[in-house]
N, CA and C atoms of all chains as a GROMACS GRO file, in nm:
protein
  522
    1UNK      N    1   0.674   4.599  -3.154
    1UNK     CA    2   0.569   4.629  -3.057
    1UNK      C    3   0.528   4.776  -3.070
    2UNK      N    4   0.426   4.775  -3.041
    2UNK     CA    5   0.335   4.903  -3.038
    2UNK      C    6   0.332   4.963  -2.890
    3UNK      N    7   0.305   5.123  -2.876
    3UNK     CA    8   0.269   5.148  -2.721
    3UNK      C    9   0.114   5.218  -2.706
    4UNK      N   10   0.030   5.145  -2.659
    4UNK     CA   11  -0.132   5.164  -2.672
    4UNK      C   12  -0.174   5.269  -2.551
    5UNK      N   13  -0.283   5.328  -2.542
    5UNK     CA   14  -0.309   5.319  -2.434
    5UNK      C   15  -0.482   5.254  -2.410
    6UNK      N   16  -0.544   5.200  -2.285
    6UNK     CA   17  -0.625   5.103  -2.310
    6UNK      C   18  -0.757   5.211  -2.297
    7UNK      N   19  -0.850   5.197  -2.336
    7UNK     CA   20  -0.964   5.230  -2.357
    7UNK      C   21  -1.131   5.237  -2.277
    8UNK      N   22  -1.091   5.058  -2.295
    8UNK     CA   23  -1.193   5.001  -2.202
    8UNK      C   24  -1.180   4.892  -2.280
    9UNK      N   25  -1.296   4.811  -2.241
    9UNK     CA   26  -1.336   4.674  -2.200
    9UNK      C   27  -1.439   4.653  -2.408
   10UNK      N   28  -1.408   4.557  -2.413
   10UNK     CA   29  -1.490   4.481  -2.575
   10UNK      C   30  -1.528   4.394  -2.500
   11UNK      N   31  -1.677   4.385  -2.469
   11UNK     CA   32  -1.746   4.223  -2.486
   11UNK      C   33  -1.822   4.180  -2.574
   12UNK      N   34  -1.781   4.063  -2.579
   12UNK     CA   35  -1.878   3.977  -2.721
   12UNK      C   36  -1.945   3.850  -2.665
   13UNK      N   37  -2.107   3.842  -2.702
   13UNK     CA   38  -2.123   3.745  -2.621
   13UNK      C   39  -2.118   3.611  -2.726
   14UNK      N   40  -2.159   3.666  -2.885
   14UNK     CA   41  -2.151   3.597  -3.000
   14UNK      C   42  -1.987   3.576  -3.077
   15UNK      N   43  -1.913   3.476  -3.046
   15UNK     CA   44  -1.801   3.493  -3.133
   15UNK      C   45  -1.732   3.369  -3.128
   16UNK      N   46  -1.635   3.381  -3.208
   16UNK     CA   47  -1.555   3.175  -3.204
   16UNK      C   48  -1.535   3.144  -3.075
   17UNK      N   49  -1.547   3.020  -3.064
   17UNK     CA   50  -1.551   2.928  -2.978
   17UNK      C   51  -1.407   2.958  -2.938
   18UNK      N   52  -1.308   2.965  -2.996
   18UNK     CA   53  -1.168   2.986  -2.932
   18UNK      C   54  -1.145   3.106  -2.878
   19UNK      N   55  -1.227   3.199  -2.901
   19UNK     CA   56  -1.220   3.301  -2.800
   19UNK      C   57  -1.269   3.282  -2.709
   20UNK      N   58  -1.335   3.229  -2.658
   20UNK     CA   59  -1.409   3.183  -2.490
   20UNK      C   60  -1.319   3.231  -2.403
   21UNK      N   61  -1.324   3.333  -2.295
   21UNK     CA   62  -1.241   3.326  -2.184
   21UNK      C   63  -1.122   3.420  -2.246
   22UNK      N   64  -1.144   3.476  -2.340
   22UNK     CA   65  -1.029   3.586  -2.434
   22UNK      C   66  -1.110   3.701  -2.323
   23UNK      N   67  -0.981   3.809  -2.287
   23UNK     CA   68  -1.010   3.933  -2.204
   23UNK      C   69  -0.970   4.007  -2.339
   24UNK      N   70  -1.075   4.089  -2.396
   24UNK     CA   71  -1.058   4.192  -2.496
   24UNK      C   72  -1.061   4.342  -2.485
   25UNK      N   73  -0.964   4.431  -2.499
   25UNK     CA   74  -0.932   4.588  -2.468
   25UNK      C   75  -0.976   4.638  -2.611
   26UNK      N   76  -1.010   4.786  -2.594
   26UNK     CA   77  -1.007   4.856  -2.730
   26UNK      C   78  -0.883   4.956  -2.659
   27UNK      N   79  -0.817   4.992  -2.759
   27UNK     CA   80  -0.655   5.062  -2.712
   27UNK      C   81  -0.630   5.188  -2.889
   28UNK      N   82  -0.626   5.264  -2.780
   28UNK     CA   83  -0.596   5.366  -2.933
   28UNK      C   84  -0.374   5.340  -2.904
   29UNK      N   85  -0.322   5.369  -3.043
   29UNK     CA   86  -0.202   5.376  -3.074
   29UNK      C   87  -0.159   5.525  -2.994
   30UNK      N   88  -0.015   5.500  -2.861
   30UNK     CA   89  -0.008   5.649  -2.913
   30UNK      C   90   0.174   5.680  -2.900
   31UNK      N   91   0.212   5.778  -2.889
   31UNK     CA   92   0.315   5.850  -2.903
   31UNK      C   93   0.393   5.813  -2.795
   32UNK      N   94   0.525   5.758  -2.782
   32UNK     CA   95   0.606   5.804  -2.680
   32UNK      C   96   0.579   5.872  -2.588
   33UNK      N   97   0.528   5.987  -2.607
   33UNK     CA   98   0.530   6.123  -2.524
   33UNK      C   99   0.382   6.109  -2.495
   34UNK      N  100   0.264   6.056  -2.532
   34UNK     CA  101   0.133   5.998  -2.490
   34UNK      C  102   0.038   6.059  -2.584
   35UNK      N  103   0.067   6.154  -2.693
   35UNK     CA  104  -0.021   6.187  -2.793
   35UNK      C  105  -0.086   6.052  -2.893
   36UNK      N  106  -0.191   6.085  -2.862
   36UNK     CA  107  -0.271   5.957  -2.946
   36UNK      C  108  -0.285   5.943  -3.112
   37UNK      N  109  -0.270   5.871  -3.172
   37UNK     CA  110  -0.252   5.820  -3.258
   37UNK      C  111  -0.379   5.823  -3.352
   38UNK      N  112  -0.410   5.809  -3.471
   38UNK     CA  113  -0.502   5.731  -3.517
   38UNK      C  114  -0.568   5.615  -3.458
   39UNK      N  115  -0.500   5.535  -3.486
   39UNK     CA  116  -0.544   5.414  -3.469
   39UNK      C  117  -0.598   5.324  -3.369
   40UNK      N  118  -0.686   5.287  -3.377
   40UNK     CA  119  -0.736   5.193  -3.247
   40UNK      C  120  -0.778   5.040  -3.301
   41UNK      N  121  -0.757   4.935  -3.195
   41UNK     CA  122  -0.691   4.805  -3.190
   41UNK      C  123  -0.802   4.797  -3.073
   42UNK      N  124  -0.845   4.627  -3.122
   42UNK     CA  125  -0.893   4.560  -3.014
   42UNK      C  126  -0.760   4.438  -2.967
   43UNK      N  127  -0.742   4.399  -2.868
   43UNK     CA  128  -0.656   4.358  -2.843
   43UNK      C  129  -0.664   4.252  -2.689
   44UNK      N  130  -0.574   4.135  -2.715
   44UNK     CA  131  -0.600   4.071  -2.620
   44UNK      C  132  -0.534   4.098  -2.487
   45UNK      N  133  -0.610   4.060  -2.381
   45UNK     CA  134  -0.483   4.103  -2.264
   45UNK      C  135  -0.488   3.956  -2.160
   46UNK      N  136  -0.397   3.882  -2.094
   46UNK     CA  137  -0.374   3.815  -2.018
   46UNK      C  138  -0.297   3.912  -1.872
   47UNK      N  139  -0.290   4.011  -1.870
   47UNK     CA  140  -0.201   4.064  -1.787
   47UNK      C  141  -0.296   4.145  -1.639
   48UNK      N  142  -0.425   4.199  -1.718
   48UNK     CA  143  -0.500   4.239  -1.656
   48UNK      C  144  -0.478   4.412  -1.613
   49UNK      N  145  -0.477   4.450  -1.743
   49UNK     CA  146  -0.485   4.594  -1.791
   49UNK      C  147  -0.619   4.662  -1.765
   50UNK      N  148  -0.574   4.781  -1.747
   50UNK     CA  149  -0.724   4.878  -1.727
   50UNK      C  150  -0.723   4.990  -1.798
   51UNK      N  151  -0.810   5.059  -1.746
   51UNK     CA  152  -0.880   5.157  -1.849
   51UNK      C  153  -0.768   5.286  -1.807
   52UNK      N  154  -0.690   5.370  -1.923
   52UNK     CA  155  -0.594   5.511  -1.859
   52UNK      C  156  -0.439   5.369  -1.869
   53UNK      N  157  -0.449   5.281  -1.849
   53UNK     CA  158  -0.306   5.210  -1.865
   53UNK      C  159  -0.231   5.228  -1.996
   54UNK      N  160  -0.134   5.255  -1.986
   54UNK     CA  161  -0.026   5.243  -2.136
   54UNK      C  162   0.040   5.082  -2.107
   55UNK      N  163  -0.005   5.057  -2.273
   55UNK     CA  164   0.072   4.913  -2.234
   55UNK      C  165   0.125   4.883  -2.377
   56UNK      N  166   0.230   4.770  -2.357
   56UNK     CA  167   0.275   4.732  -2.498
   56UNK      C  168   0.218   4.555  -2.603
   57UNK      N  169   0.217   4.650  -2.698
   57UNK     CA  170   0.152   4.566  -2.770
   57UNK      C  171   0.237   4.487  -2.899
   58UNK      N  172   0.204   4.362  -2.890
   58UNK     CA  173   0.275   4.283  -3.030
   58UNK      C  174   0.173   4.270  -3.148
   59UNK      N  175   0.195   4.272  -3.276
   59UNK     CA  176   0.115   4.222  -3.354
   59UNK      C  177   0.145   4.124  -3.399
   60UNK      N  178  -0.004   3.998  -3.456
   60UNK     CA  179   0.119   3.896  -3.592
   60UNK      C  180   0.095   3.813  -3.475
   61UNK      N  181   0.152   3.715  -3.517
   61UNK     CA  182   0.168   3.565  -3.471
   61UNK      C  183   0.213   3.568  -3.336
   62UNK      N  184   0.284   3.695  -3.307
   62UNK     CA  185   0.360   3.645  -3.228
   62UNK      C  186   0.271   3.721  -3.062
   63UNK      N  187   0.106   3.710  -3.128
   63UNK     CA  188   0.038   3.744  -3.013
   63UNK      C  189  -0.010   3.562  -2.972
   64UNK      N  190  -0.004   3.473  -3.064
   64UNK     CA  191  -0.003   3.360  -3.008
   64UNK      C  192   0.110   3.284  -2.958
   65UNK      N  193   0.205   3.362  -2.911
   65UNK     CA  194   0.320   3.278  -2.828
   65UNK      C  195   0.326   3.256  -2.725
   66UNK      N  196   0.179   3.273  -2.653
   66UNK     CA  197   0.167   3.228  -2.478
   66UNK      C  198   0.078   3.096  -2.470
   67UNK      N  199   0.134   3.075  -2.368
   67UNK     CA  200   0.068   2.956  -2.311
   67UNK      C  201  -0.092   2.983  -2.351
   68UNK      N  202  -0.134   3.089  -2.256
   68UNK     CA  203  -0.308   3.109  -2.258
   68UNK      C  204  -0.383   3.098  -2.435
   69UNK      N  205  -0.238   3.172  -2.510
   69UNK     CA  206  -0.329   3.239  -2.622
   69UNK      C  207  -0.279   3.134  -2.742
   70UNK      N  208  -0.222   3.028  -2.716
   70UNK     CA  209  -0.163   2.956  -2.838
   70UNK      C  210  -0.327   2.892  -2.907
   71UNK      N  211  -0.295   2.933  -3.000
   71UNK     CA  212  -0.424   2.826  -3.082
   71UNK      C  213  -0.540   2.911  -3.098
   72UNK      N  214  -0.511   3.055  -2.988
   72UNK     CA  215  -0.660   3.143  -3.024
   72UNK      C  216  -0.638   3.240  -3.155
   73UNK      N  217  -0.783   3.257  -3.211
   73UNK     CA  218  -0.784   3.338  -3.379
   73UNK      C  219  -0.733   3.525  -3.295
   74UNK      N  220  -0.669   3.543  -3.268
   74UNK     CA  221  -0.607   3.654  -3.213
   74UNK      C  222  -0.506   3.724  -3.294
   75UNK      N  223  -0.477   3.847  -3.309
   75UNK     CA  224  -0.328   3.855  -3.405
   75UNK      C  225  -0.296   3.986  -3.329
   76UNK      N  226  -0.326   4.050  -3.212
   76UNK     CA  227  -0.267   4.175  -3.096
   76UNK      C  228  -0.326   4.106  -2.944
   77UNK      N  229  -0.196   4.146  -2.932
   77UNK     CA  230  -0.188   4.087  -2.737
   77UNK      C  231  -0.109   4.150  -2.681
   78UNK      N  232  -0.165   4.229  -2.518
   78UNK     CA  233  -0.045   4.279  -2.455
   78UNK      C  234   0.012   4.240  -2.382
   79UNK      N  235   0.167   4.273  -2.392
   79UNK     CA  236   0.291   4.175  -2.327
   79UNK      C  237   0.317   4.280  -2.186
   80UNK      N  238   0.291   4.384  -2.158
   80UNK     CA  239   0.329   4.454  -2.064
   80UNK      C  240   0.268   4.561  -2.057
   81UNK      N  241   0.266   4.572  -1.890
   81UNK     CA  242   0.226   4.732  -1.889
   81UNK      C  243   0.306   4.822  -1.840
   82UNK      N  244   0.336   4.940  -1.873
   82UNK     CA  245   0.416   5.057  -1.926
   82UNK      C  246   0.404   5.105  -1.752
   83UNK      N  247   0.517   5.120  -1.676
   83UNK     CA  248   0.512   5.225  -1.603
   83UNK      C  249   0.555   5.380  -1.627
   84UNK      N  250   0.672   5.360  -1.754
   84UNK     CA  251   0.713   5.468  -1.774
   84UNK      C  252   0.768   5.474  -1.936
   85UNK      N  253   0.805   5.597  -2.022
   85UNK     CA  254   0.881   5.544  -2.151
   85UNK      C  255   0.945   5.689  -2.125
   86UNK      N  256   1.114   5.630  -2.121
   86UNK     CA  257   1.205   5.784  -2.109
   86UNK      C  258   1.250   5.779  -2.246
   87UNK      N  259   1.254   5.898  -2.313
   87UNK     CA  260   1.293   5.919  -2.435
   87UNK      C  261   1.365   6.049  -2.508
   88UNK      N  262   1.482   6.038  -2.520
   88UNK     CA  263   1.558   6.174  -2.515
   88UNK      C  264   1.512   6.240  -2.668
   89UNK      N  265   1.490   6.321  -2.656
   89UNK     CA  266   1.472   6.470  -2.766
   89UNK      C  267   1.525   6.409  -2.892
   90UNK      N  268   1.283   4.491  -4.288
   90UNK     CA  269   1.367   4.551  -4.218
   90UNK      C  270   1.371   4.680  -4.229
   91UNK      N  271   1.384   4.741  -4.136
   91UNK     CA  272   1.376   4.936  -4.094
   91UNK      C  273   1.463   4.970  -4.058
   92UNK      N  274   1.528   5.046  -4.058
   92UNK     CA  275   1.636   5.160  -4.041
   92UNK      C  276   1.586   5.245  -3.946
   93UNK      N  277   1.611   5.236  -3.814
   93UNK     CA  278   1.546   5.346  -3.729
   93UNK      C  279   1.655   5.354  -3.618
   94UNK      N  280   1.646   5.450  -3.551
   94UNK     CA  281   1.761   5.553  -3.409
   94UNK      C  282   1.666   5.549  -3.302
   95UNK      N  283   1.761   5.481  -3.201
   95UNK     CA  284   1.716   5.444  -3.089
   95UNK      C  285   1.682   5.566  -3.019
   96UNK      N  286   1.570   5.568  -2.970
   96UNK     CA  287   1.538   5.708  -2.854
   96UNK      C  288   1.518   5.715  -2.769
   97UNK      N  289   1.508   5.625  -2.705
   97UNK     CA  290   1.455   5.544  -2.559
   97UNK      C  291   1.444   5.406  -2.504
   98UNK      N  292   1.403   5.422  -2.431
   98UNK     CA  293   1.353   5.287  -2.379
   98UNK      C  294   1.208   5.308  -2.262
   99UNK      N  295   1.127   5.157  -2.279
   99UNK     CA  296   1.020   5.141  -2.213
   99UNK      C  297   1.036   5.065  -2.057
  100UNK      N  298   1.015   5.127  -1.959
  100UNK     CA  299   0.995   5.035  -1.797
  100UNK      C  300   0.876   5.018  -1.789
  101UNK      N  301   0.858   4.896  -1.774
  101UNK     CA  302   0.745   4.789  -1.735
  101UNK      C  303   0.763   4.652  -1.669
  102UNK      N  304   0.736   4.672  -1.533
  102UNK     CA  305   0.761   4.559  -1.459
  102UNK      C  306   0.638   4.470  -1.435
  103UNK      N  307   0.538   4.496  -1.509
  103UNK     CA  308   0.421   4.395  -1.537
  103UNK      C  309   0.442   4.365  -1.683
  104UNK      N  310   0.513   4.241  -1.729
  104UNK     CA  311   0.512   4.196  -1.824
  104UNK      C  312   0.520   4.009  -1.848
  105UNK      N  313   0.475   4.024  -1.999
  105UNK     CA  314   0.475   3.847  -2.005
  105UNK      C  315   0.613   3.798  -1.918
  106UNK      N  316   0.570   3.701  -1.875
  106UNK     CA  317   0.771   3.637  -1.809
  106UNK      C  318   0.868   3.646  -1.925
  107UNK      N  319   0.813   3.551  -2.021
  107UNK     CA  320   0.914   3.538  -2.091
  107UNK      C  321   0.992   3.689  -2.193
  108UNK      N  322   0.939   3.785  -2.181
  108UNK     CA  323   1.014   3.924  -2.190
  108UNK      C  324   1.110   3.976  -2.078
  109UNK      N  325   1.080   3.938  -1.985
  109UNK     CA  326   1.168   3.990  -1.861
  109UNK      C  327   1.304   4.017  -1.904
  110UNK      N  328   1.382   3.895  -1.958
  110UNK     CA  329   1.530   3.936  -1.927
  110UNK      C  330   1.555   4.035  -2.055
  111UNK      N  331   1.480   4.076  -2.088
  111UNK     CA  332   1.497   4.211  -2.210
  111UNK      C  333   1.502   4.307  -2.226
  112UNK      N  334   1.611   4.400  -2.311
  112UNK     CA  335   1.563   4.576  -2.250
  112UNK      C  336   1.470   4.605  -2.407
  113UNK      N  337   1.373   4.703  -2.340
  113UNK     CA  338   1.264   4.724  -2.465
  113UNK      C  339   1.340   4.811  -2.495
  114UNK      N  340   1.338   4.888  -2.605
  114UNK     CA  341   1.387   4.997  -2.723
  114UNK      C  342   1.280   5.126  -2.768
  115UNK      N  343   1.272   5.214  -2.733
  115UNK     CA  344   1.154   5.301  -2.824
  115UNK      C  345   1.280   5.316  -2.951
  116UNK      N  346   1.241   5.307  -3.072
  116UNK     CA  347   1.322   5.325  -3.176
  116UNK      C  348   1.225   5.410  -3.287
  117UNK      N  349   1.271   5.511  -3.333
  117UNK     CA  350   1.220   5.586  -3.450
  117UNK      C  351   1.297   5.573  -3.592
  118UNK      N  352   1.161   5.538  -3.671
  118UNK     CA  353   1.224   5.485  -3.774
  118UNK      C  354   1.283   5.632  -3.882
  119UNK      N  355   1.365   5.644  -3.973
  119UNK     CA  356   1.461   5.735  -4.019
  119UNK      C  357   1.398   5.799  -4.091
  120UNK      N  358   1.280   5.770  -4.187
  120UNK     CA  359   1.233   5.865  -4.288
  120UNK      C  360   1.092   5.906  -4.246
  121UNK      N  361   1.013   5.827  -4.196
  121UNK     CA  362   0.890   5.867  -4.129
  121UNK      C  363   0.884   5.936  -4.000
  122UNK      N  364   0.935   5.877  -3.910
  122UNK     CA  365   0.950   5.930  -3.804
  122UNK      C  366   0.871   5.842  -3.673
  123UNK      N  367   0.825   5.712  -3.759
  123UNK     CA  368   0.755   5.646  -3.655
  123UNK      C  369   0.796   5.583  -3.544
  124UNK      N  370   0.741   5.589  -3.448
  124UNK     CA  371   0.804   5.498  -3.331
  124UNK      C  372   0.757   5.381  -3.304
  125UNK      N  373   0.794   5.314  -3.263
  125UNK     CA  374   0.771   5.156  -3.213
  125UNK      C  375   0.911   5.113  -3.104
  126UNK      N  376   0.836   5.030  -3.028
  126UNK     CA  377   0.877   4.885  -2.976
  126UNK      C  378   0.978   4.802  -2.959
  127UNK      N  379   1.125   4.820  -3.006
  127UNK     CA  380   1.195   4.660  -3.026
  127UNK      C  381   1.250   4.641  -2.891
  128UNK      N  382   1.283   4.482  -2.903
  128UNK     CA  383   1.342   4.421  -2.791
  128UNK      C  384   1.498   4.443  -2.864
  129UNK      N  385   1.564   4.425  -2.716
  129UNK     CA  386   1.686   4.507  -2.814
  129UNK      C  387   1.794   4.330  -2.676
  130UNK      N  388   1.880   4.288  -2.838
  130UNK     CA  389   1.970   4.220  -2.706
  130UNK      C  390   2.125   4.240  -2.757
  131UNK      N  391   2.137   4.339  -2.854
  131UNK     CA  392   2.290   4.372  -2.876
  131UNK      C  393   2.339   4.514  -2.827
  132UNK      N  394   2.306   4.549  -2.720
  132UNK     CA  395   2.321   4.658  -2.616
  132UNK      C  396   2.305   4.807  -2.694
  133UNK      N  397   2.248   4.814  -2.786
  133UNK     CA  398   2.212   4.956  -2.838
  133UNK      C  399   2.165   5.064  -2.739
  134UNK      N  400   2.241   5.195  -2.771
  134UNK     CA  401   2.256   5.294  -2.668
  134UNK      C  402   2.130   5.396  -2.767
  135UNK      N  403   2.108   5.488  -2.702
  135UNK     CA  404   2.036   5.605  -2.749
  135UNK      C  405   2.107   5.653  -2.812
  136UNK      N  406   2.054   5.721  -2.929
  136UNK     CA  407   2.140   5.777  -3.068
  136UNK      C  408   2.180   5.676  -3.174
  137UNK      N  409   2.216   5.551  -3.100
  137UNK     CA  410   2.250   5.459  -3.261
  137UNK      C  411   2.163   5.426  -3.352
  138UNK      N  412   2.194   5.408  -3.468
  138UNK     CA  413   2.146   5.402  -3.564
  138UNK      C  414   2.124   5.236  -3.588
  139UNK      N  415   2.001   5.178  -3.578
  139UNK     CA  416   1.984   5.021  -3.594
  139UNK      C  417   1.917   4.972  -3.677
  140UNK      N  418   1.940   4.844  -3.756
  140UNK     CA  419   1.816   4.762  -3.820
  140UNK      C  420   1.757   4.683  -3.781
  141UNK      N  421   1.598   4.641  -3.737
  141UNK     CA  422   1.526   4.597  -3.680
  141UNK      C  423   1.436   4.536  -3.745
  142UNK      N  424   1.436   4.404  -3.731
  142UNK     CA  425   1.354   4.318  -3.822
  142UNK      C  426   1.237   4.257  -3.729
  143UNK      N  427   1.113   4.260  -3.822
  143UNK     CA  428   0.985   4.247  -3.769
  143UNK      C  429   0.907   4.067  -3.780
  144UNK      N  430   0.810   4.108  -3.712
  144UNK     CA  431   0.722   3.941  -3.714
  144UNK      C  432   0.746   3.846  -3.680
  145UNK      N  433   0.766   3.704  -3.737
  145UNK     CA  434   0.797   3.560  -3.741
  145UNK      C  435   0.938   3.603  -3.739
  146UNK      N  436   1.010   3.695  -3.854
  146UNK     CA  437   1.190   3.687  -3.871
  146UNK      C  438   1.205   3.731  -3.672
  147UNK      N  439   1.142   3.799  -3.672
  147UNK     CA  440   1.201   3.848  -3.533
  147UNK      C  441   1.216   3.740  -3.413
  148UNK      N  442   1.128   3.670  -3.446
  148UNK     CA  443   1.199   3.498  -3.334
  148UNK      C  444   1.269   3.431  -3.382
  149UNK      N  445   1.346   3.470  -3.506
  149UNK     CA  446   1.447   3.383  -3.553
  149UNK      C  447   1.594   3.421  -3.486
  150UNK      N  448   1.545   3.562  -3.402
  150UNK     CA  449   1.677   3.619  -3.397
  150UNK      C  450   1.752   3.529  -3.243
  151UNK      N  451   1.863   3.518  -3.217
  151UNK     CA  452   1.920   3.460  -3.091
  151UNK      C  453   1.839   3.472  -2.979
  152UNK      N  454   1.804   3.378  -2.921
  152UNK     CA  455   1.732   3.424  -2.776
  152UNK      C  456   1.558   3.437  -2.790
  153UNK      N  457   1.534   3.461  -2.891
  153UNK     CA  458   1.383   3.500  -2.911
  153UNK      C  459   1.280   3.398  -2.964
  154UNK      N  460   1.357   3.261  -3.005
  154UNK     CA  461   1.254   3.194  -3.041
  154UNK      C  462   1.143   3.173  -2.934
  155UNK      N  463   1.002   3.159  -3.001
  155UNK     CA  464   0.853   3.119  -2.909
  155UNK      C  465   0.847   3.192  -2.818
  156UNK      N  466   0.879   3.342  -2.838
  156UNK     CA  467   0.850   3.398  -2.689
  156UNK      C  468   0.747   3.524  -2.782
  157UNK      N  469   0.672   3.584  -2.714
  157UNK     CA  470   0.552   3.701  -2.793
  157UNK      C  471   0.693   3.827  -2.874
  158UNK      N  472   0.711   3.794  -2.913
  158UNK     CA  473   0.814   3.939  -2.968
  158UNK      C  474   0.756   3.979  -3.128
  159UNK      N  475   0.745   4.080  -3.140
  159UNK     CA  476   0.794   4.071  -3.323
  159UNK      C  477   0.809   4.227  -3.380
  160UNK      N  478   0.931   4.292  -3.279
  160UNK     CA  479   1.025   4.369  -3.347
  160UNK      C  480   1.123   4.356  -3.264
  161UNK      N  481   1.274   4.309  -3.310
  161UNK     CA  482   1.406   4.326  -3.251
  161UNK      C  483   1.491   4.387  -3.328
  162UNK      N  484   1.612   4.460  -3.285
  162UNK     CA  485   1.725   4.501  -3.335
  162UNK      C  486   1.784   4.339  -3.368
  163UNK      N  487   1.802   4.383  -3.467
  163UNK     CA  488   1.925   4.252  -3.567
  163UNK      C  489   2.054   4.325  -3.557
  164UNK      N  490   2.071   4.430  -3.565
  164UNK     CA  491   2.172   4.499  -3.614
  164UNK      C  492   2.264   4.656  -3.568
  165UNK      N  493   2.330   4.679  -3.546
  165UNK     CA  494   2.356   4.802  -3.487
  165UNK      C  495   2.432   4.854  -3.604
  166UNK      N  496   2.389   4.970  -3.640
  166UNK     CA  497   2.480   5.024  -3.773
  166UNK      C  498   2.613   5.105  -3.724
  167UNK      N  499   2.727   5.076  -3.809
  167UNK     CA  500   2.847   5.167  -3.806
  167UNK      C  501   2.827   5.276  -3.897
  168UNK      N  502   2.790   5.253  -4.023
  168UNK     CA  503   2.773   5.344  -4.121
  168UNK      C  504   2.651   5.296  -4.222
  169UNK      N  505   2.623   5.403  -4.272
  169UNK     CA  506   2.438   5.399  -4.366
  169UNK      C  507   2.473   5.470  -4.464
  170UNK      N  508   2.471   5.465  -4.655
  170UNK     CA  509   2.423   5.571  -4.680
  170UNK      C  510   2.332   5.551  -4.712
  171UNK      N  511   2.264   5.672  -4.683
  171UNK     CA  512   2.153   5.722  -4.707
  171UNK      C  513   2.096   5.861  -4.768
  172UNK      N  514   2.039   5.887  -4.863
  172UNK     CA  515   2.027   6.023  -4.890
  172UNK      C  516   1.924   6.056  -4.784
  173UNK      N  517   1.910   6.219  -4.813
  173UNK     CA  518   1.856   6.283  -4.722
  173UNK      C  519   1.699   6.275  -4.762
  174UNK      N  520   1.601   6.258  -4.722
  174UNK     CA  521   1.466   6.259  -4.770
  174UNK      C  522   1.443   6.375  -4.846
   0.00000   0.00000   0.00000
């Protein structure tokens, strides 16, 4: 898992049919300590994440291991949101 | 599989259910320095040195099949060598 923080909101009004009803985040990658990363990820959320949230992210298959998301063309989903990450020196 | 030292851990009490009974891991991997994610279920403390296997292998591990995971500690190291980068 990855630790993101969320961005905002992706809507698509054109896209597969199995995404219908997909809640989509854009989330940059960032640091333990909250320094941001390169990278940014669109990503699914069932949890109901917002914009300034740190949350954790799976990649890979194993973003289709929920009930909601089994069977959707998805491959990042977040499993939680971050209240805190303690991390010693 | 990665070679990385545990440095933390993540609290999050909004999570999928089926993560709940898990402690997350911030783990940095040994030669890069990257951090990530694992679900950790062989009680790894801060400072140990672990191997952590990713993706599909990672629901193979005890406890984890069909649940969203895909990085866990497999392994807690006693000893590594390793040269120095």
């Amino acid at each position: 898992m990855i630790l993101c923080r969320v961005l905002g909101h992706v809507v698509s009004s054109r896209k597969d049919a199995r995404l219908e009803g997909a809640k989509l985040l854009a989330v940059v990658e960032v640091e333990p300590g909250g320094a941001e990363r390169d990278e940014l990820h669109v990503v699914a959320d069932t949890l109901g994440a917002g914009a300034g949230d740190t949350v954790l992210v799976v990649i890979g298959s194993a973003a289709r291991m929920t009930g909601p998301t089994r069977g959707q063309p998805i491959d990042a989903l977040v499993v939680g949101i971050v209240d805190s990450v303690d991390v010693q020196a | 599989m990665l070679l990385a030292r545990v440095v933390g851990r993540v609290n999050s009490a909004r999570r999928i259910g089926p993560l709940d009974p898990f402690r997350l891991l911030v783990v940095r991997t040994e030669r890069t320095g990257r951090h990530y994610v694992a679900v950790d279920t062989h009680g790894a403390a801060p400072g140990e040195l672990v191997v952590t296997t990713s993706a599909a292998a990672a629901r193979m591990c005890d406890r984890l099949e069909g649940i969203p995971v895909d990085l866990c500690v497999v392994a807690v190291v006693d000893d590594a060598e390793v040269p120095a980068a």
